[in-house]
C-alpha positions in Angstrom: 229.5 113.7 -64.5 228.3 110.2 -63.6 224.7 110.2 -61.9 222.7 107.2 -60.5 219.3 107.8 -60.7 216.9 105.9 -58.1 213.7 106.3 -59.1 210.6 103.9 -59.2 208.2 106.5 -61.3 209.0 105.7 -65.1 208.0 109.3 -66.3 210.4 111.0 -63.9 212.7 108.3 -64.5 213.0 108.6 -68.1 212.2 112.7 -67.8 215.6 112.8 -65.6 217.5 110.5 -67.4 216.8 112.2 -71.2 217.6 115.4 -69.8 220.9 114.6 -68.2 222.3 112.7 -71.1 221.2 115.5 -73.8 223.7 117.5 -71.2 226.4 114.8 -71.8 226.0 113.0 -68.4 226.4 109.3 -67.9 223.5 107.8 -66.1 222.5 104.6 -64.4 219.4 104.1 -63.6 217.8 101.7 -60.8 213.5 101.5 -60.1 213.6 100.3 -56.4 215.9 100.7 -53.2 217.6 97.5 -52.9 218.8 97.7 -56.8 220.0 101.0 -56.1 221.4 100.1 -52.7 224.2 97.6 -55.0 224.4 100.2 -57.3 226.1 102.8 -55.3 228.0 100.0 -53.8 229.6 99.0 -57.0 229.9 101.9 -58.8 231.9 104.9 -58.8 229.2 108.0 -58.8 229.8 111.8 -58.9 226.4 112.2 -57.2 223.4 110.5 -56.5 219.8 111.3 -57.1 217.0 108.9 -54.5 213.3 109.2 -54.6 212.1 109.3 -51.2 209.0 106.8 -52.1 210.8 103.8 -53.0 210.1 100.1 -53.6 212.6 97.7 -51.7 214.2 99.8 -49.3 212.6 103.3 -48.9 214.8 106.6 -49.8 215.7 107.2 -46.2 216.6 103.9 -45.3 218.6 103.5 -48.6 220.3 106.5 -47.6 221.1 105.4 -44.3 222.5 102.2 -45.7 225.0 103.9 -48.2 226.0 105.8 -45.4 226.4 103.0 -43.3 228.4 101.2 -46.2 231.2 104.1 -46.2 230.0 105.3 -49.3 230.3 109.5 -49.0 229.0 110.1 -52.8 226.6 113.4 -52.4 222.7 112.5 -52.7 219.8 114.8 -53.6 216.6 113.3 -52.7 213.3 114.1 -54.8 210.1 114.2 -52.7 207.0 115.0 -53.4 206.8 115.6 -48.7 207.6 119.1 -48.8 207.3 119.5 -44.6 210.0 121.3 -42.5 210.1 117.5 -40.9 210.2 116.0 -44.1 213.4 117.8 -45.7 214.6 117.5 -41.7 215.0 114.0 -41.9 215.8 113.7 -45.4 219.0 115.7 -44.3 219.6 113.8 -41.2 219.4 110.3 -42.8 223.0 111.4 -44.4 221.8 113.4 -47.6 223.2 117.0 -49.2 220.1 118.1 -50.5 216.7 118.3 -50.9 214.3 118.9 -53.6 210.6 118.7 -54.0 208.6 117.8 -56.5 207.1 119.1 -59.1 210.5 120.5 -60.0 212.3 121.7 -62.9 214.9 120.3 -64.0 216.7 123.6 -64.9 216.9 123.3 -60.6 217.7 119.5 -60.4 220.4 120.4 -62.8 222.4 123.7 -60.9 222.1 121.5 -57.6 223.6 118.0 -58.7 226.8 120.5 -60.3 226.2 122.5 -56.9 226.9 119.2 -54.9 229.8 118.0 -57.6 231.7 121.1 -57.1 231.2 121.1 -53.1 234.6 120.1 -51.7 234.4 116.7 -49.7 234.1 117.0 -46.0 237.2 115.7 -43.9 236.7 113.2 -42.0 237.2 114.2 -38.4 240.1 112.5 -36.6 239.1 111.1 -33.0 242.4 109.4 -32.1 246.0 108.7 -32.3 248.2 105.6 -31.9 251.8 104.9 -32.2 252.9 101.4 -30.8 251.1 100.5 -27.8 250.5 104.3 -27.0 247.1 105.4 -28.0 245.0 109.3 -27.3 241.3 109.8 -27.9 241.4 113.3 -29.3 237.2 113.7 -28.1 237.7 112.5 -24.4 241.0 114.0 -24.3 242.5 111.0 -23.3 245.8 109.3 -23.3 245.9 105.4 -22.4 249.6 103.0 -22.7 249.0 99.5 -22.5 245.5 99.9 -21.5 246.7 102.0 -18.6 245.4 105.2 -18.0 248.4 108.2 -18.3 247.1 111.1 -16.7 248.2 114.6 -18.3 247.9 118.2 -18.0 246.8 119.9 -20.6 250.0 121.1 -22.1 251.4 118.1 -21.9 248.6 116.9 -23.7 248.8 119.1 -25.9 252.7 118.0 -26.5 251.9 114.6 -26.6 249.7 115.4 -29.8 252.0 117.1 -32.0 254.8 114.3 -31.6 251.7 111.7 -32.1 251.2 113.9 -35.0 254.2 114.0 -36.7 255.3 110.3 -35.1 259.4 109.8 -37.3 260.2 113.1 -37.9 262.7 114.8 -35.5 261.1 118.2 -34.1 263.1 120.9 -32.7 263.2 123.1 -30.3 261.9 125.6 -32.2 259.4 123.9 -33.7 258.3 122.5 -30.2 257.7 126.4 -28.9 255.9 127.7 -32.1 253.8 124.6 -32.2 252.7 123.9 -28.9 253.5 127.3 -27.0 252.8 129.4 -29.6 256.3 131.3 -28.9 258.0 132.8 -31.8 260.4 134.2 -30.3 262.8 132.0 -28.0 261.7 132.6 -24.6 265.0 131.9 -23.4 263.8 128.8 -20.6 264.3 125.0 -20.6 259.9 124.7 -21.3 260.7 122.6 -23.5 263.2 120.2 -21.7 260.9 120.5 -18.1 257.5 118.9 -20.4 259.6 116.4 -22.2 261.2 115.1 -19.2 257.1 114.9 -17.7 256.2 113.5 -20.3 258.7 110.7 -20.4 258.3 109.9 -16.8 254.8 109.2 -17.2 254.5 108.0 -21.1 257.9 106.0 -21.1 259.5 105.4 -17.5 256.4 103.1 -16.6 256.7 100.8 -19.4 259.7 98.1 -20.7 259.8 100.8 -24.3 260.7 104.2 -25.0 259.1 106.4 -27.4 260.4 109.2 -27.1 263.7 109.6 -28.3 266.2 112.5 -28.2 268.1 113.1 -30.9 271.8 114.4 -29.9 271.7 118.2 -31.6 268.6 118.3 -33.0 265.6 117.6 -31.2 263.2 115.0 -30.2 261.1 112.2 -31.9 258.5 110.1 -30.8 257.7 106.1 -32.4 258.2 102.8 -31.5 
């Protein structure tokens, strides 16, 4: 794996460094913050190690400022703070894990391929837009045109799976598994009643239509 090493003691430096290329490793290695900082910037890392004491830009901050930079690369920080509050905000400032010093490297070691293996996290999806038709997915939301469309929450929920799958044509049955949960036809026009609601307060209102049905097959929402 490729590791970038922070670390403004020499002896842990080079103690770190020895032992992760006698495993085969690739290691860069930076002795203050701001150096570090460009580092994970530029480079392409399979995990990161930052000392929490550093020169330039301390661990937390530096951690804060990957963060901040979009980088998602996992981070162990080294410490020789070994308080509750201490691995607290280590973890808060954006890293994966924590480990205090005096350690062994045996430890450092099963972590850093601990953190390697970890699958990365999704990034949680807050809204939807197609055209000029855009839902916050948090607030529950649905605004066209900057104006506020008020919904229940089936419709909402509606709304979101055409946003969803926004060019594809979804059918009936789809619709009623997806959104309803029903699968079984239920035998009623649902489906029909909440697209037409939908329409007359997502389309009728506005100079475009997005939602589109298509003759035999089913419906499809885009611009």
């Amino acid at each position: 794996m490729r590791v970038l090493v922070v670390e403004d003691h020499l002896e842990t430096a080079d103690y770190i460094l020895s032992s992760l290329k006698a495993q085969g490793h690739v290691v860069e290695h930076c002795d203050n913050g701001r150096a570090g900082f460009l580092c994970a910037l530029d480079n392409t890392y399979d995990v990161m190690v930052f000392d929490r004491m550093l020169p330039g830009l301390d661990g937390l901050t530096l951690i804060k400022s990957v963060r901040g930079a979009g980088v998602d690369t996992p981070i162990l920080i080294l410490s020789a703070m070994d308080g509750i509050n201490d691995r607290v905000a280590g973890l808060e400032a954006g890293s994966d894990d924590y480990l205090v010093k005096p350690f062994s490297f045996q430890e450092l070691s099963a972590r850093l391929s601990a953190l390697v293996r970890r699958p990365p996290l999704k990034t949680e999806e807050v809204s939807l837009q197609v055209a000029d038709l855009e839902m916050n997915l948090l607030r529950r939301t649905v605004m066209r045109a900057g104006v506020v469309v008020d919904l229940q929450p089936r419709e909402f929920s509606l709304l979101e799976y055409l946003m969803r799958n926004s060019g594809r044509v979804l059918t009936r049955t789809m619709l009623l598994e997806s959104v309803w949960d029903f699968h079984f036809d239920p035998k009623t026009n649902v489906v029909e009643t909440h697209i037409s609601r939908l329409r007359n307060k997502v389309d009728k209102p506005f100079a475009t239509e997005l939602i589109h049905t298509v003759r035999g097959a089913g419906y499809s929402l885009h611009g």
